[in-house]
Steps between C-alpha positions, in 0.01 A plus 500: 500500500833466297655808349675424149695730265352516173621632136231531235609517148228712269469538170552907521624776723110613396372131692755537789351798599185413499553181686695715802196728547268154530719388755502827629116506577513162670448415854742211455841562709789650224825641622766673218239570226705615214526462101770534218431448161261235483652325803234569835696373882283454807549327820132336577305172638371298264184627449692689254499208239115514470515916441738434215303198337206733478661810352665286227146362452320838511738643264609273230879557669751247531711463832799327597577455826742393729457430884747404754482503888532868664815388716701369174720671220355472211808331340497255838126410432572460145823273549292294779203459323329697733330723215200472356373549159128639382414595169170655393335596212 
């Protein structure tokens, strides 16, 4: 499975933290697990996509997130159209 580089947006510090100990508690592979302010980066698969849909959903939150391949810069994928946008809630 595909390993991507992901950067969540949340609407708090309060929300970011919360969202790093769900993905904590998964079985889902996540490399680099780390939060500032309200931004959350993880390397995972993209099983990842469905965990985040359903917290947003279980908690009234709102997430923006960004996706680009694991082997890319994030200004590369951006500039190559390589990244991916999801928004939620």
């Amino acid at each position: 499975m595909a390993i991507f580089n992901y950067g969540i947006d949340c609407d708090s510090e309060d929300v970011a933290s919360a969202l790093v100990d769900e993905i904590s508690q998964t079985e889902i592979y996540q490399d680099g697990l780390d939060f500032e302010d309200e931004r959350v980066s993880v390397s995972s698969n993209q099983a990842l996509l469905e965990l985040l849909k359903k917290f947003s959903e279980s908690r009234s939150e709102s997430l923006s997130v960004e996706v680009w391949p694991e082997d890319m810069e994030y200004d590369e994928a951006e500039e190559s159209g390589d990244m991916e946008y999801h928004n939620y809630g």
